[in-house]
N, C-alpha and C positions, 0 to 999 in steps of 0.2 A: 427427393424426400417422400415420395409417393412410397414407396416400397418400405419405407421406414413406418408411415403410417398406417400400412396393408398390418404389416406386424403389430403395431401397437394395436389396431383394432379389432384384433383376428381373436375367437372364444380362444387358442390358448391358454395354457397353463402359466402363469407367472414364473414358472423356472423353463418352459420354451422358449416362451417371449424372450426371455433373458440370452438364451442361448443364441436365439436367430437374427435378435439384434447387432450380439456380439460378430456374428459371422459379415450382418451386415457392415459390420464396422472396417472389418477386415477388409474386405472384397473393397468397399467405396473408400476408404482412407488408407489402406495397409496397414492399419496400427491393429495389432494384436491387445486385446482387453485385458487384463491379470483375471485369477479368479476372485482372489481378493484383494483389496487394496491394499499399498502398500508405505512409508513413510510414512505422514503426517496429514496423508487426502482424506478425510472424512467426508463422506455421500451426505450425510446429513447438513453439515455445514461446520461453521464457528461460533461462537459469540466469545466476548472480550475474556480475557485471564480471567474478569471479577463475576463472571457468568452473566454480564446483561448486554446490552445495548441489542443494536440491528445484529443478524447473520448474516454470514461471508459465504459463500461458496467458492472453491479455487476449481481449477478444469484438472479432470480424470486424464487429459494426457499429457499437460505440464504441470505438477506439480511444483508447491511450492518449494518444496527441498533443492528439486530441479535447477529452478531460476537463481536460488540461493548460489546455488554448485557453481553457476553458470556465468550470474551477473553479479558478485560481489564486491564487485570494483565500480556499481553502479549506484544509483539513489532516483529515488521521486521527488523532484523539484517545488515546494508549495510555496513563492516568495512574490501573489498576487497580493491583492486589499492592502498595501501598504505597509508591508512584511518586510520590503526590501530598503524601506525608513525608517531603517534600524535605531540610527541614530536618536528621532523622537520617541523612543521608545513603546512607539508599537506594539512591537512583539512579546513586551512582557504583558502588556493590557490582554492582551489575545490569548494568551496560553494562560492567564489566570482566567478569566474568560468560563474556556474550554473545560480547566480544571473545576472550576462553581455546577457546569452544566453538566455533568455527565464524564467528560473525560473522552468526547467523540471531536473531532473536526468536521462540521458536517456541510452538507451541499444547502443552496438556499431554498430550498424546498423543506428540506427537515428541519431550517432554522424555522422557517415558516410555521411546520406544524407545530413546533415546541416553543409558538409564541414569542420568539426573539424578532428584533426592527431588523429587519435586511438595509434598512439605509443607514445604519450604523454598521450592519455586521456583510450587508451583502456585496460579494466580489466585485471585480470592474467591469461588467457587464450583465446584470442582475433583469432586467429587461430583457434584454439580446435572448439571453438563457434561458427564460422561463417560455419564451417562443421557439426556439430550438429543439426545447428538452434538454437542453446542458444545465437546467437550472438543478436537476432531479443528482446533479454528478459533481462531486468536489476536484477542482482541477490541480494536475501537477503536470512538471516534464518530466521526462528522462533524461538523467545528466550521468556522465561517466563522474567520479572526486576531480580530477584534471580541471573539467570546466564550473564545475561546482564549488570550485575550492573560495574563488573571492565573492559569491553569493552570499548573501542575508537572509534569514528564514530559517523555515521548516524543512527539513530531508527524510523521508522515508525508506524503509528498506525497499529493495528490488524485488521480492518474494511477494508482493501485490501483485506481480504482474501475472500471476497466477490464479489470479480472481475471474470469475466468469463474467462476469457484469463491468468488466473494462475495455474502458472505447478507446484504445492509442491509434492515433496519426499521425504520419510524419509530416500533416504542419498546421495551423492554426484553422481549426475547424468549429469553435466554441462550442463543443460538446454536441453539435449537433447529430441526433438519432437517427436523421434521415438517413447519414454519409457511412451507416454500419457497416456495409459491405466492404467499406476501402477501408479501413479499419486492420493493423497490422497484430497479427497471432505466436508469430516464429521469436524463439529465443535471437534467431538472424535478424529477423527486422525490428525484435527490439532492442539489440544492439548498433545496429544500425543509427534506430532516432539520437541514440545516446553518444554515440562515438561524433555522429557530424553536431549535436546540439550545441557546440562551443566552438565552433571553426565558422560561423556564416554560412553551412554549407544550405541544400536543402531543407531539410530538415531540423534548422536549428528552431522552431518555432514549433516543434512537435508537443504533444499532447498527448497524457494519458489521464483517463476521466475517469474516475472511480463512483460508482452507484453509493447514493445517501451521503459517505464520505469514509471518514477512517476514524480508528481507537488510535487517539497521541500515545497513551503509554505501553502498547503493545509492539507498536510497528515505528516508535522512531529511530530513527539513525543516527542524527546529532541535531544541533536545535545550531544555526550561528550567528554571533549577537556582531554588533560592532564595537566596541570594545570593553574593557574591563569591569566598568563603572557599569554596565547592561549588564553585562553576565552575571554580578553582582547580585543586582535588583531581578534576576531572572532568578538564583537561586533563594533569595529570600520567600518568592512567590510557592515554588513547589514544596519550600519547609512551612510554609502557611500553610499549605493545601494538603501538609504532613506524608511526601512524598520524596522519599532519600535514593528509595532504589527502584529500576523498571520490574517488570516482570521476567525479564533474560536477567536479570542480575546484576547488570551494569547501575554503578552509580551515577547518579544526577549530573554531579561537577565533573563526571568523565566526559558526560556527553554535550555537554554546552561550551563550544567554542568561540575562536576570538576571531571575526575578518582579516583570511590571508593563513591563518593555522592551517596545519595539514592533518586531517583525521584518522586516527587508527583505529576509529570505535568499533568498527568492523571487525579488527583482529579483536580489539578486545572481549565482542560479544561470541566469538568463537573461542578465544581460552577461557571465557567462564562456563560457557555449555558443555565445552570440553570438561572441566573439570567437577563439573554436577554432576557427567553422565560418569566419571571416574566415581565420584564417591556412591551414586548411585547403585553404580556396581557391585561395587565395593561394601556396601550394606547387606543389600543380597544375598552375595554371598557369606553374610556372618547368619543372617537370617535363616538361612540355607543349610547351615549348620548345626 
């Protein structure tokens, strides 16, 4: 890194800099730079659909389209604090919750600063964490649908995993910051945590730790209740909170399932993008004309 900060420090020109970095990028990783970016990577960052919360940053050489392309037959596991007692109805307390505050799932640190009891709201290890630095990070796994399928909770898309501010390990590390360097990056290894997380193997105990936390209505996958009579009471909660559809377009009642259903919200959130980017087009060109 010495070389990287010769350039950073050097009076060049800010379009040198740019240049000699990039070359540095080459020589020391072999990844060639784009000139501009390309997809959905903005340099700047994200903030939620409704333009507030925290900012996201994803990495300049996996994009989140990438992981999309890549790992769609995956999800982000959140079925900690009592998620997976489904049955006492948890999960609806929780996700009405999240909907009152903001509309974030946040780490116990953010709960912290926005004034919420972590001993009501904080994870299974809420101490552990805040000595770690795991406290600052909202925890999930990586799960392929296969082993996810008889869980209860929360699932996020796999396109997090394109976040720069994500700790994944392949095993039970409690978010801790020390352990960054072991810390896995490859679409390979993080396929990996996912494929062994439901077989016992190593890695079934993997971890990916998201900074601050996450937007529920942006990035979820499917919500799975334990049965009927929940799913019920979960949809009355998001028509309180006057919430019918996400921001990919997908309906409420698509995406909340039954323990043991088999998910196809996947496909479905790709025929609705599919078919926004149709009419999209499709406008366009009348506009166009």
């Amino acid at each position: 890194m010495k070389d990287y900060q010769k350039i950073w420090e050097s009076d060049d020109s800010t379009e040198d800099k740019i240049k000699n970095i990039k070359k540095w990028v080459k020589t020391k990783y072999g990844i060639q730079l784009p000139d501009k970016p390309s997809g959905t990577y903005q340099p700047g960052g994200h903030t939620s659909s409704f333009g507030d919360g925290f900012r996201t940053f994803e990495r300049w050489d996996l994009t989140a389209d990438q992981v999309e392309d890549s790992m769609d037959d995956y999800v982000l596991q959140h079925t900690i604090g009592g998620l997976t007692e489904s049955e006492e109805g948890r999960i609806v307390g929780t996700i009405d919750s999240i909907l009152q505050s903001g509309g974030e799932l946040t780490s116990t640190t953010s709960r912290i600063r926005k004034g919420v009891s972590i001993s009501k709201t904080g994870g299974e290890s809420s101490g552990g964490d805040i000595k770690s630095g795991g406290a600052s990070y909202l925890f999930t796994r990586i799960k392929d649908n296969a082993s996810a399928n008889e869980r209860r909770g929360l699932f996020f898309k796999s396109r997090n995993l394109s976040r720069q501010d994500i700790l994944a390990y392949g095993q039970d590390e409690w978010g801790n910051i020390e352990k960054i360097k072991k810390r896995g990056g490859t679409l390979d290894i993080f396929k990996k945590f996912g494929d062994l997380s439901g077989r016992g193997g190593d890695h079934s105990g993997n971890e990916a730790c998201l900074k601050n936390g996450i937007n529920l209505l942006d990035e979820i996958e499917y919500i799975r209740v334990f049965h009927e009579e929940e799913r019920q009471a979960l949809l009355k909660v998001f028509k309180k909170n006057k919430v019918d559809v996400l921001p990919d377009g997908r309906r409420i009642k698509d995406i909340i399932l039954i323990t043991g259903e088999w998910h196809e919200v996947g496909d479905i959130r790709k025929r609705i993008l599919s078919e926004a980017e149709h009419v999209a087009a499709a406008a366009s060109s009348v506009v166009g004309k």
